[in-house]
C-alpha positions as a printed Julia matrix, in Angstrom:
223×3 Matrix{Float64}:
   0.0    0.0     0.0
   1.59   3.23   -0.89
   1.77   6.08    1.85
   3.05   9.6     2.53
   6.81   8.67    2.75
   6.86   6.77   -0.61
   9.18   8.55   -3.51
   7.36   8.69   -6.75
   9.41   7.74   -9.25
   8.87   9.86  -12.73
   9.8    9.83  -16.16
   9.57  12.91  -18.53
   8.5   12.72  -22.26
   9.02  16.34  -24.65
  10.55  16.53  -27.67
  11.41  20.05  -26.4
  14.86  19.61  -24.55
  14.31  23.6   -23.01
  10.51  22.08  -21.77
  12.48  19.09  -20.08
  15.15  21.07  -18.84
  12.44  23.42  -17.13
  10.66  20.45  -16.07
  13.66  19.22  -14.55
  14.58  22.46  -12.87
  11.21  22.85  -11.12
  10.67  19.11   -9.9
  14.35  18.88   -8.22
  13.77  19.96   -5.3
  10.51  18.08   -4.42
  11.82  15.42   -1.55
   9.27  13.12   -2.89
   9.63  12.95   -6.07
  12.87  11.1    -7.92
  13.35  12.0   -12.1
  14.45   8.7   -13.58
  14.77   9.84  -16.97
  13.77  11.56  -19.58
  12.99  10.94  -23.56
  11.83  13.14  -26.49
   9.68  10.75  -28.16
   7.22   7.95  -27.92
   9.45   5.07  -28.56
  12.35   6.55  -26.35
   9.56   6.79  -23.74
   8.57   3.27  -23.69
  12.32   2.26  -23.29
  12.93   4.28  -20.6
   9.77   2.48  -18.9
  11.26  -1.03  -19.64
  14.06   0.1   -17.41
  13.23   2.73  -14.88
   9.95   1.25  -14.03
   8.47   4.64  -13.14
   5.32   5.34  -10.96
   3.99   8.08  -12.63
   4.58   9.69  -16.31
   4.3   12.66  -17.74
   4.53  13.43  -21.57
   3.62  15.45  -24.32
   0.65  14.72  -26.54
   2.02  15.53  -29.98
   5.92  13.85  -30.56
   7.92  12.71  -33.52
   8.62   8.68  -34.47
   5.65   7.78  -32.05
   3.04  10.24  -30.01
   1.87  10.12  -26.62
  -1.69   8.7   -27.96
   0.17   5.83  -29.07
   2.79   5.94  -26.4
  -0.32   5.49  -23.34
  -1.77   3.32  -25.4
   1.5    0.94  -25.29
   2.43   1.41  -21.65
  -1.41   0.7   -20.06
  -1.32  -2.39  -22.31
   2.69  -3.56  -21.14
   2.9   -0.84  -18.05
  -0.36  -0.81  -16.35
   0.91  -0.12  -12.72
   2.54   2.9   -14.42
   0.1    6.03  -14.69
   0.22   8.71  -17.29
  -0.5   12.51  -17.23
  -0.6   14.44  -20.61
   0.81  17.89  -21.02
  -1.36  19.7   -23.68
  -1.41  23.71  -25.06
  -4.4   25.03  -24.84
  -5.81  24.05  -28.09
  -5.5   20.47  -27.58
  -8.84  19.69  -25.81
  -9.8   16.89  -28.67
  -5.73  15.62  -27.9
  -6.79  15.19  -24.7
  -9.83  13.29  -24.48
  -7.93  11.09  -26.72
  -4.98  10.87  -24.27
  -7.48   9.78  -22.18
  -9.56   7.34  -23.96
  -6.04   5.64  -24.31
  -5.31   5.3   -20.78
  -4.6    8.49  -19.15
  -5.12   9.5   -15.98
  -4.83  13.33  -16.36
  -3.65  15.9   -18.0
  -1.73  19.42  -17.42
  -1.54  22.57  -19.46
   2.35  23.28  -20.35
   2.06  26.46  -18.61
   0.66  25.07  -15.23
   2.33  26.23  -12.15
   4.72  24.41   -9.83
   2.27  23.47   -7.46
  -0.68  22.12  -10.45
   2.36  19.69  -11.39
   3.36  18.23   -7.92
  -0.49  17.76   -6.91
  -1.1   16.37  -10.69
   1.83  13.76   -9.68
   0.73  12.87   -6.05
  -3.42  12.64   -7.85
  -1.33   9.97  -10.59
   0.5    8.38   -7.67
  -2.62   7.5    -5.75
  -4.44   6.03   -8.78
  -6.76   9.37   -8.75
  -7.64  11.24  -12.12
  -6.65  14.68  -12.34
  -7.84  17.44  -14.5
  -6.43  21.05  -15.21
  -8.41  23.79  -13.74
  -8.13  25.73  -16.49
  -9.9   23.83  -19.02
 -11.97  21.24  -17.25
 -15.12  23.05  -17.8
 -13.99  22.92  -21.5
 -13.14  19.3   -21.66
 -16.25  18.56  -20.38
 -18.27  20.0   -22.78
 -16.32  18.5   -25.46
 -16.84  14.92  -23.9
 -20.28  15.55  -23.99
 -20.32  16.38  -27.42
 -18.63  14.23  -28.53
 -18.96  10.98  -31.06
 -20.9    8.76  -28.46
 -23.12  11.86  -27.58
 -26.22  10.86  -29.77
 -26.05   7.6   -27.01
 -26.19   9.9   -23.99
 -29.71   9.51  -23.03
 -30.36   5.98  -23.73
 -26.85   4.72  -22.05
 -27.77   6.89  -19.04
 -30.89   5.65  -17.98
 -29.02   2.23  -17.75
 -27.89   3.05  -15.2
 -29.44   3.34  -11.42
 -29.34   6.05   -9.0
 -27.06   3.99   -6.79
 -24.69   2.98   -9.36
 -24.94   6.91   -9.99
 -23.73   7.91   -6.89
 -21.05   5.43   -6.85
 -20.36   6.41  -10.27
 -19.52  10.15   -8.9
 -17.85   8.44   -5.57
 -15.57   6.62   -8.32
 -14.7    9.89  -10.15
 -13.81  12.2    -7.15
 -11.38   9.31   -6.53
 -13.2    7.29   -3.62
 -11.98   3.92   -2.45
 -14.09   0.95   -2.21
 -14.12   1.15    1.71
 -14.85   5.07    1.45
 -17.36   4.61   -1.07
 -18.5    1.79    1.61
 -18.97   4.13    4.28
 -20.58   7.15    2.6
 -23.32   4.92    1.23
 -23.39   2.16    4.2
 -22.52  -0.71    1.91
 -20.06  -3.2     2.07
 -16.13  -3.21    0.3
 -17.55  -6.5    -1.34
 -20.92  -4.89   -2.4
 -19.4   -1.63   -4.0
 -16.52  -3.79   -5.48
 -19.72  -5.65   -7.45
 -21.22  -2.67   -8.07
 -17.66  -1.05   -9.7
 -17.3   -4.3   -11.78
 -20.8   -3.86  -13.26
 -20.26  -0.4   -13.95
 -17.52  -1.28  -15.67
 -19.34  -3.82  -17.68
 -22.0   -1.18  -18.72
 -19.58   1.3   -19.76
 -17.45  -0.8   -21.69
 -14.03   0.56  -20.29
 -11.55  -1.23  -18.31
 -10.71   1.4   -15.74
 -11.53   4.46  -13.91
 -10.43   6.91  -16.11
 -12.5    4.82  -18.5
 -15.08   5.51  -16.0
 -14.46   9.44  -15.53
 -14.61  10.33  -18.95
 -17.97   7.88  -20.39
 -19.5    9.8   -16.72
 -18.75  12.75  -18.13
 -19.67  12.12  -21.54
 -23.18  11.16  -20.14
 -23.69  13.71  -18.02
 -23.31  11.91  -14.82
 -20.03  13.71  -13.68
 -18.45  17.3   -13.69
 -15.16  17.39  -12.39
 -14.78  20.6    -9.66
 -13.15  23.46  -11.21
């Protein structure tokens, strides 16, 4: 079980060696977090995972030889105990639903703040989504709209208002047992209810969940 003294161990993905460099500079003096490397493309990513086994990643969407669409894609197939946040410009919204769809967990602008990154890193580390505040109101409304929208109404009523509510539980990054204790059910009971959900949405993990909750109107992320 991971806990507060833990040292996430990251790897770095830009094909923008002044980016990394900056990147570098503002993450090396966090006590918790350890830079194992860093690569400027896709396929130089996925190497780098084969041998620094990283907790957490963080690379760009758009990269020469192979892309960070194709680059999640790859590591949540090989990698899946590794998490990946996507760095995006603020143009990128239909980049980042992709990154997403593929496996993401998050996603940062390339501009956010020192702070945005380390909490974006801890939310990765703790299996939690994370979503810029910038554009999350944004994103959202481009999930809704987009090419499964015409299913919103009909996949929505599918589901029940307690599968709802654990839906939402799921999303703001509830565990089983906290889910458990905020509704009065069992770990067992919400862990059948999560694997149903699942089912239903056809996605294979939370963020799956996040963004088809989003896409039906079930969940707004906080901004």
């Amino acid at each position: 079980m991971k806990n507060g003294n833990d040292v996430i161990k990251i790897v770095i993905a830009d094909d923008h060696e002044i980016f990394r460099d900056g990147l570098k500079l503002m993450l090396g003096s966090i006590k918790d977090i350890r830079l194992m490397g860093e690569a400027a493309n896709g396929k130089e990513l996925i190497a780098l995972i084969e041998k620094a086994t990283p907790d957490v990643v963080i690379t760009d969407i758009k990269m020469p030889v192979m892309d960070g669409v194709e680059a999640t894609k790859y590591i949540k197939e090989h990698f899946p105990i590794t998490e990946v946040v996507a760095l995006s410009m603020f143009d990128d919204e239909q980049l980042i639903l992709e990154m997403l769809e593929a496996g993401a967990i998050g996603y940062l602008l390339k501009n956010s703040d020192k702070a945005e990154v380390i909490d974006a890193i801890h939310s990765a580390y703790k299996r939690q989504p994370y979503y810029c505040k910038f554009t999350s109101g944004k994103l959202s409304r481009l999930i809704a709209f987009s090419k499964h929208a015409n299913q919103k109404k009909q996949k929505e009523a599918e589901f029940s208002e307690r599968e709802k509510d654990i839906i939402k539980l799921i999303c703001e990054g509830c565990t089983n047992k906290e889910i458990g204790e905020k509704l009065f059910l069992s770990s067992r009971t919400v862990e059948g209810y999560r694997m149903k959900i699942l089912e239903k949405m056809d996605v294979k993990n939370i963020v799956g969940i996040v963004v088809e909750a989003m896409r039906l109107g079930i969940y707004s992320p906080q901004l």
